[in-house]
N, C-alpha and C positions, 0 to 999 in steps of 0.2 A: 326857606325862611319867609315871614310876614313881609308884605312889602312896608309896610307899617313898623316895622321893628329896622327894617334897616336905613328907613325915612333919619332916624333918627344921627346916623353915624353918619349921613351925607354930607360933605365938604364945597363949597360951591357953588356954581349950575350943573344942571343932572346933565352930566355925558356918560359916556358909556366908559370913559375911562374911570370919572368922580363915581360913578354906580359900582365895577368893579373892587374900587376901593372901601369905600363901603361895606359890600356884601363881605367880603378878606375881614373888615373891620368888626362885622357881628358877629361871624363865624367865629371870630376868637373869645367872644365876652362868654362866662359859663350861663352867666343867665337869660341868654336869647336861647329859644328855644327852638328847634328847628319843627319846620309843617310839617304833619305828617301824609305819607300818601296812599292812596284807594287801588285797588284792583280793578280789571277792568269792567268785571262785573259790576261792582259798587257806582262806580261812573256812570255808567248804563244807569243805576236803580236811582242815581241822583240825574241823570238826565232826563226821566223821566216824570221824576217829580216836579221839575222845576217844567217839565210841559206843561204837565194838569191844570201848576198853578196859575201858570199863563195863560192858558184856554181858559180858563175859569172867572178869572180878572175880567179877559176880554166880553166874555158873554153875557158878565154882568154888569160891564160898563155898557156894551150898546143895550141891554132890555132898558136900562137906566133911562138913557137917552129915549129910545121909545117911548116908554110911558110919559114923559117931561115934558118932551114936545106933542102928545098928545091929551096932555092934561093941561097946557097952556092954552089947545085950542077948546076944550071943552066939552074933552072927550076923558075922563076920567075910567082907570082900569082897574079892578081890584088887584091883591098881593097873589103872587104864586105866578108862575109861568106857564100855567095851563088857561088859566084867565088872557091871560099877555098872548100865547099863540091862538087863541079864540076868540078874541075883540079884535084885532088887528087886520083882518081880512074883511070881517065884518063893517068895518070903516072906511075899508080902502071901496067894498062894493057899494056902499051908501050913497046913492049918486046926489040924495037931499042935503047932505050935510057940508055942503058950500064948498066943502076941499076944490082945490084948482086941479087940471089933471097933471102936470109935472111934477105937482107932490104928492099924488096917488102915485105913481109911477115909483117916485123916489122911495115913496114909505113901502108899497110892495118890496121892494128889491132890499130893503133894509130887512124887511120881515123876511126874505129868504134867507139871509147872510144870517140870521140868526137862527133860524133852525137849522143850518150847519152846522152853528156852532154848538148849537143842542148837540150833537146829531157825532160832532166831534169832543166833547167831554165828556158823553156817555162812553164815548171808546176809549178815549183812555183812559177814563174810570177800571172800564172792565178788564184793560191792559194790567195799570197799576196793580187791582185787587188780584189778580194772575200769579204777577211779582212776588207778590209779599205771599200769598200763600206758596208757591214754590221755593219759597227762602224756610230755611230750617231758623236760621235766628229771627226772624221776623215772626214767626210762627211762636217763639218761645216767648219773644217780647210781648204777644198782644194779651198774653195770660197775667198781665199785671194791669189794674185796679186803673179805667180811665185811658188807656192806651188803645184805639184801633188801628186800622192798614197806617193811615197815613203816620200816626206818633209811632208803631211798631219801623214802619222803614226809615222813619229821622231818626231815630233812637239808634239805629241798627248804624245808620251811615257816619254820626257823631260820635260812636262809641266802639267801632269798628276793632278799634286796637288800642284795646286796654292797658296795653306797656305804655304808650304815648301821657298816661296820667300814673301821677305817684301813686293817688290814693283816689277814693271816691267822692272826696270834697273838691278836690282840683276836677274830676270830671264833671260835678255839680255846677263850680265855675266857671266853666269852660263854655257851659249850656245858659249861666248867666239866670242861675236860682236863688243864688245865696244872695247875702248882705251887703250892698256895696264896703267896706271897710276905710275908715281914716282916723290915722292913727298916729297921734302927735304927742312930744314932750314925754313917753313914756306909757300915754292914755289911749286906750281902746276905745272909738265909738263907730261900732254898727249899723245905718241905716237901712234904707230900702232898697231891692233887688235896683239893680240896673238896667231901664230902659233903650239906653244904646247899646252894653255891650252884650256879648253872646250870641249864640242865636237863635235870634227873633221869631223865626218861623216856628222852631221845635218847643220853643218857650210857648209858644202863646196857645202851639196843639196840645201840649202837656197841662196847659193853665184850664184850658175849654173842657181838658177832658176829666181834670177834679173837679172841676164844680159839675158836672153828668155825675158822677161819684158821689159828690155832697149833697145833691139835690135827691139821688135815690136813697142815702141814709134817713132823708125826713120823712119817710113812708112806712118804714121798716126797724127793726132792733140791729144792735149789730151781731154778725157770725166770727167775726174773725178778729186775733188782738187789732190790727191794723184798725178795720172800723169802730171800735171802743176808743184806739187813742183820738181816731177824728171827730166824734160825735163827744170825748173833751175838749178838743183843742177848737171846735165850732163855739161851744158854749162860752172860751176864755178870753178868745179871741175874733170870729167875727169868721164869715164865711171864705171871703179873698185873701185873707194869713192862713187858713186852714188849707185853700185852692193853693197856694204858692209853698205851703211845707210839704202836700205831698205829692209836687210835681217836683222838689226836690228830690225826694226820696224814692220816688219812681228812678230817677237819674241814676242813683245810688245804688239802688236796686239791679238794676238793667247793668250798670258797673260790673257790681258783679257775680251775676249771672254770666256775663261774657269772659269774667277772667277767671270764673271756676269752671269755666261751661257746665253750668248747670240749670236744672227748669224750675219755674218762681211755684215755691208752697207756702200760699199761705198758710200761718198759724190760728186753728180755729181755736174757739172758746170754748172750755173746759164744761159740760156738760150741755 
């Protein structure tokens, strides 16, 4: 169970006895729902993604710094990381440009540690992308609208086991697509998705990857029912309600596809 869900039933200060009790205490309520759990594979494919995202973070928090402290000194570097390992040596051998040598030294060794880190999220880039094409669900999942490696293997690790949700709206919520809800005196009001709950990461790849979707629809007519109803729902409502209906629906979708195992066809348009 959530450790969140059983925060709630805690009696006391947290010992391990008041915990015990506790957990006894949600275990019993029908509507605590218990976690579900991964295979050992899935663990591996979620250990792996959560490397990437961390090499990723890391290499673009120190180019950051780089440029920052090189643009304070007045050394200005264009956008791109071919720019950034190609001024950067050039600076350090500049012997006119005032630098002291202790921070030539330190900026050299900063600009190694970063092509490392190049050097290491290119590999497990190619690791990742490895994964998901050896995965048979992954492979089925990226055939939907806006979905590549990385949304194919969140999708694949959030929707793993389709029992674990009643229907396709609970797995919608679950990913933290739908409506917030609050609902008082007998009245329904619906607002906007939820920025804290769900998760965050699969949301935001599924968000990025309708609008790549929406943006290739302004080029083109639409082929298929799916892109007729988005190129109305752009026009009624606005491009980021249309990014957020169908990274819902993608959810829904991906739902189930996994609980019919079956492969995504889209519906084309009639002549």
């Amino acid at each position: 169970m959530s450790a969140r869900r059983v925060k709630a039933f805690l009696q006391g200060h947290k010992t391990d006895a008041n915990d015990a009790i506790a957990i006894g205490l949600a275990a019993l309520q029908p509507a605590v729902k218990s976690s579900r759990t991964i295979t050992l594979e899935e663990q591996c494919q979620q250990g792996i993604t959560m490397m990437r995202d961390l090499a990723v973070r890391q290499k673009v928090a120190l180019a950051k710094q780089l440029r920052d402290q090189l643009l304070e000194l007045g050394h200005p570097i264009n956008k791109g990381d071919a720019a950034l390992l190609r001024r950067v040596p050039e600076i350090v051998e500049d012997a006119e440009n005032g630098l002291p040598d202790f921070y030539r030294e330190a900026l050299y060794h900063q600009y190694q540690q970063l092509r490392a880190f190049f050097a290491h999220v290119d590999a497990l880039e190619k690791r990742f992308k490895e994964a998901v094409r050896q995965d048979p669900v992954c492979r089925r999942l990226s055939a939907l609208e806006g979905v590549g490696p990385v949304g194919a293997m969140l999708l694949k690790l959030a929707l793993s086991q389709p029992g674990h949700f009643n229907n396709a709206r609970q797995a919608a919520a679950c990913v933290g697509v739908t409506p917030v809800q609050h609902s008082s005196g007998g009245k329904e009001k619906l607002g906007s998705i939820s920025k804290l709950a769900g998760d965050k990461k699969l949301r935001s790849v599924l968000f990025e990857g309708a609008l790549a979707v929406i943006r290739s629809l302004d080029k083109r007519e639409a082929k298929t029912i799916k892109e007729q109803w988005l190129k109305q729902l752009i026009h009624r409502r606005g491009k980021k309600v249309t990014a957020i209906a169908l990274a819902n629906k993608t959810v829904r979708t991906a739902y189930a596809m996994l609980k019919k195992n079956t492969d995504y066809q889209p519906a084309l348009l009639a002549g």
